[in-house]
C-alpha positions in Angstrom: 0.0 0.0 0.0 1.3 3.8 -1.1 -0.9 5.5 0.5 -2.4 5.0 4.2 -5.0 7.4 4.0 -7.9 7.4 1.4 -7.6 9.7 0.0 -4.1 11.7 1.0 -4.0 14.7 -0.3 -0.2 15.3 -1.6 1.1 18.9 -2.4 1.6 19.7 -5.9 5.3 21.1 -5.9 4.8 21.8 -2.6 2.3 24.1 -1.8 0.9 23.8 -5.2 1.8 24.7 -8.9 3.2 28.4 -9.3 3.1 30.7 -6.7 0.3 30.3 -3.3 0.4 32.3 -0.7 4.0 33.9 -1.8 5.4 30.3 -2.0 7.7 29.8 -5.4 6.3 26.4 -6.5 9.2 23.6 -5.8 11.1 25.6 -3.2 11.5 24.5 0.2 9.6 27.1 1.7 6.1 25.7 -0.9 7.1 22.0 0.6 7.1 23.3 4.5 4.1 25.5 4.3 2.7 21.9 3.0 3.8 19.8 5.6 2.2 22.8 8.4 -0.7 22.7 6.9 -0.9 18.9 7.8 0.3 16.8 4.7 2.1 13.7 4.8 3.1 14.0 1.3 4.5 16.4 -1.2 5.7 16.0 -4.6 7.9 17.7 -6.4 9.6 17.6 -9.9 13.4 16.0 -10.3 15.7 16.7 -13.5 19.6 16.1 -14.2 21.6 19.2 -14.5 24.5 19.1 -16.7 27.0 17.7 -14.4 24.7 14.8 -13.8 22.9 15.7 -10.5 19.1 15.7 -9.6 18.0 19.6 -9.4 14.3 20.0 -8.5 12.1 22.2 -11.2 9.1 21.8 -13.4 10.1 23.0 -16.7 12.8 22.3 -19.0 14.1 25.6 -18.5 15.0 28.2 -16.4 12.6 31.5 -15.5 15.2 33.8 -17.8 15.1 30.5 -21.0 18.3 28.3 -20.2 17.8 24.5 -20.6 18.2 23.1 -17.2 20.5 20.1 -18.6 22.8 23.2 -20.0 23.8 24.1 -16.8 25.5 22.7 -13.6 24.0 22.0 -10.1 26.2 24.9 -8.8 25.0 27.5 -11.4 21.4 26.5 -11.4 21.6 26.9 -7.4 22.4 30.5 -8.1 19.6 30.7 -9.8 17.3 29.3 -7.2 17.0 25.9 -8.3 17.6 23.1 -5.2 19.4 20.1 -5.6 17.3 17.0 -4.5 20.0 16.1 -2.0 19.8 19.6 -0.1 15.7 18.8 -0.2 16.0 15.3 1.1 18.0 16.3 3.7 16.1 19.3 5.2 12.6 17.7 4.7 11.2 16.7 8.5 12.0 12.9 8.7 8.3 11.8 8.3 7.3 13.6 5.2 6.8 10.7 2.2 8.4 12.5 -1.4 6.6 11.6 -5.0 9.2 12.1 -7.5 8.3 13.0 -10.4 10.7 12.6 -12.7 11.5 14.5 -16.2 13.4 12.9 -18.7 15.1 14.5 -21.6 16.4 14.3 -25.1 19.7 13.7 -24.0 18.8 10.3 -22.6 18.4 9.2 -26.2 22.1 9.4 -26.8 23.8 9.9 -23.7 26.2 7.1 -22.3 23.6 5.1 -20.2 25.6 6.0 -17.0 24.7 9.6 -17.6 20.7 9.1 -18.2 18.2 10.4 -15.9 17.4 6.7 -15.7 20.9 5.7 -13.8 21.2 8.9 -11.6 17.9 7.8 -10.3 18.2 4.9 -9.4 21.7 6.0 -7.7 19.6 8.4 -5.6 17.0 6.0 -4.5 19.3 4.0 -3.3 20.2 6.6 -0.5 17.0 7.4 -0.2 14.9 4.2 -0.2 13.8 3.2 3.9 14.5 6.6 4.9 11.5 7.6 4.0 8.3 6.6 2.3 8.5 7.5 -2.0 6.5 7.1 -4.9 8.6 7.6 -8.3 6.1 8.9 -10.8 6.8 9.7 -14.6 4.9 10.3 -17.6 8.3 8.5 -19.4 7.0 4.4 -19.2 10.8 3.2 -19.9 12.3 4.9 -16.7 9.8 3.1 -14.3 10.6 0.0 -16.8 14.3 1.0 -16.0 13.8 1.3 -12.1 11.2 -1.7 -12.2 14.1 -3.8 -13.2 16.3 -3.0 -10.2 13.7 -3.0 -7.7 16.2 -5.8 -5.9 18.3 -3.1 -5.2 16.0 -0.6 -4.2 13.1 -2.2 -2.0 10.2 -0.3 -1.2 10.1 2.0 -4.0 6.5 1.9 -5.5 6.3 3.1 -8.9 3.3 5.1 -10.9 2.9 5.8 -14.5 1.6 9.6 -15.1 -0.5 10.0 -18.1 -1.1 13.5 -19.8 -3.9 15.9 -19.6 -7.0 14.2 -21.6 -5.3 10.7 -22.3 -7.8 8.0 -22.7 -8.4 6.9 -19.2 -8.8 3.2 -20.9 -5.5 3.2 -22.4 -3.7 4.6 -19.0 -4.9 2.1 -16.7 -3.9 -1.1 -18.7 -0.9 0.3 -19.8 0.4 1.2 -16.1 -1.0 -2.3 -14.9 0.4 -4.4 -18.0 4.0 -2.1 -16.7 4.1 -3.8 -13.6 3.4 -0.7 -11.9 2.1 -0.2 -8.4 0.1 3.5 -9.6 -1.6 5.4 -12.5 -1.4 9.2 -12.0 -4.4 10.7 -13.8 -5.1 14.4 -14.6 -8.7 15.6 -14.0 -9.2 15.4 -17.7 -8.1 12.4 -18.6 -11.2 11.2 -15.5 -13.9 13.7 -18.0 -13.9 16.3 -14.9 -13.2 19.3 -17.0 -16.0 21.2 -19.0 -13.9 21.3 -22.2 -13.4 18.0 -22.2 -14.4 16.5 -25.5 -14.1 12.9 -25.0 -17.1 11.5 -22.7 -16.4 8.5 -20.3 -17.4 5.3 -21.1 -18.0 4.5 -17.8 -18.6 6.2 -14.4 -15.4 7.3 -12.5 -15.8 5.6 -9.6 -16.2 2.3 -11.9 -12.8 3.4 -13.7 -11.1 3.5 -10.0 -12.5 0.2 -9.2 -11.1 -1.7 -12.5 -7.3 0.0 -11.3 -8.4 -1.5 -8.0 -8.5 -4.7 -9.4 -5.3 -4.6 -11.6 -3.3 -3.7 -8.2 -2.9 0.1 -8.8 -3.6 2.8 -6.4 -5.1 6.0 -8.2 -3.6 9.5 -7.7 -5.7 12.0 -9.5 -4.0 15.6 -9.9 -4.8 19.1 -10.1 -8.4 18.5 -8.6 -10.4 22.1 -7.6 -12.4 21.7 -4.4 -15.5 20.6 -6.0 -13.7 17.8 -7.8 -11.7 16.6 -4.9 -15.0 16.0 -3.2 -16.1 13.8 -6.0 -13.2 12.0 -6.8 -12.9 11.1 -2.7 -16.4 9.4 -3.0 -15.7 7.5 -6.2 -12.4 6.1 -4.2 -9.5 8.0 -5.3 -5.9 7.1 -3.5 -4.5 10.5 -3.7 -5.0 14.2 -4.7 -2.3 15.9 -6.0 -3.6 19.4 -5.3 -2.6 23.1 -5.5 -5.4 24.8 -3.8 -4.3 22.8 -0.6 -6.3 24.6 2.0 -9.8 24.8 -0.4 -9.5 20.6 -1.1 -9.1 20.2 2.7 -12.0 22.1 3.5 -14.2 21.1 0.8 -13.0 17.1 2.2 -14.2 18.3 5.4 -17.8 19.7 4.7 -16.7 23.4 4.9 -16.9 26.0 2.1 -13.7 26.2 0.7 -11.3 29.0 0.9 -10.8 29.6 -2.7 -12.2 28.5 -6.2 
């Protein structure tokens, strides 16, 4: 089991996507104000620098437009941009981490060594028993790649994240047919956004059920309030949320603090 609590609600980069409450999303300060607002769980987005360490941002590039893999850990930390390690280590002991993991290009033609794939798996394995993790990617051959080690690194759970309106009925099969232990499905992809084009076959709480049965847990992400409230009832895992404090009231009965 991932996730103790049905559903956990998990902080989207922290304290949620962008900037909440004057929290830089994937900072240290987004993943604290998080944890004080009662989480057990934050996520928050790992790439490989030039020099071949793990740096934690979203995008490919930096706020000014300078690829992340074209610059070193050291230069990218004067640009505000953590290192995983420095996370890891100042992260309160019992906070569980969901790494989601960007590959790039470069791991097309890099020496194998180098790819975001091998650093990885070289970090879990400092990582893994100190504290609960979930490794989540929308790339199915770097959980393949960490799948295949999982004798070295015990405990890991692994989740397959599928993009924004991707067929719900291709993304669970494919994450259970992966071995997986997760599917990771945007609110689209579960028809809960009105310009969604694609109507579900069947009800969402039906859909959750079948990834039941297959042996995956179900994080949803980037629920509003209202959503989170339906996607608790039809048996969801996890929320990945950014409006932390609305889906915790709006889980609780109260009206929530923002749309």
């Amino acid at each position: 089991m991932i996730f103790a609590t049905k559903p956990t609600i998990v902080g989207h980069r922290g304290f949620g996507a962008g900037e909440r409450a004057g929290h830089r999303e994937n900072t240290l300060e987004s993943y604290l104000a998080a944890v004080e607002h009662g989480l057990s769980w934050i996520e928050l987005d790992v790439r490989r620098s030039r020099d071949g360490q793990l740096v934690i941002w979203h995008n490919p590039v930096t706020a000014d437009g300078e690829f992340i893999a074209g610059r070193t850990a050291d230069e990218l930390t004067g640009r505000g941009i953590l290192r995983l390690e420095d996370v890891m280590a100042a992260l309160p002991p019992g906070v569980a981490v969901n790494l989601d993991v960007k590959t790039i290009i470069e791991d097309a033609l890099d020496p194998p060594h180098r790819r975001t794939g091998a650093l990885v798996a070289e970090a879990l394995g400092r990582y893994a028993g100190q504290r609960r993790l979930l490794v989540s990617s929308f790339d199915p051959s770097l959980l393949i790649y960490l799948k295949e080690r999982k004798d070295t690194l015990p405990g890991v759970p692994l989740g397959l994240i599928t993009w924004l309106n991707f067929p719900v009925w291709h993304a669970i099969p494919a994450a259970a047919n992966l071995g997986l232990d997760a599917v990771c499905l945007h609110t689209g992809t579960l028809g809960l956004r009105p310009d969604d084009e694609r109507p579900l076959e069947l009800p969402i709480g039906q859909l959750i059920s079948l990834a039941h049965q297959a042996g995956l847990e179900v994080l949803a992400w980037s629920p509003t309030p209202q959503m989170a409230v339906r996607l608790a009832s039809a048996g969801a895992d996890a929320l990945a949320a950014d409006d932390i404090p609305g889906v915790l009231a709006a889980l609780a009965g109260e009206a929530p603090a923002s749309a």
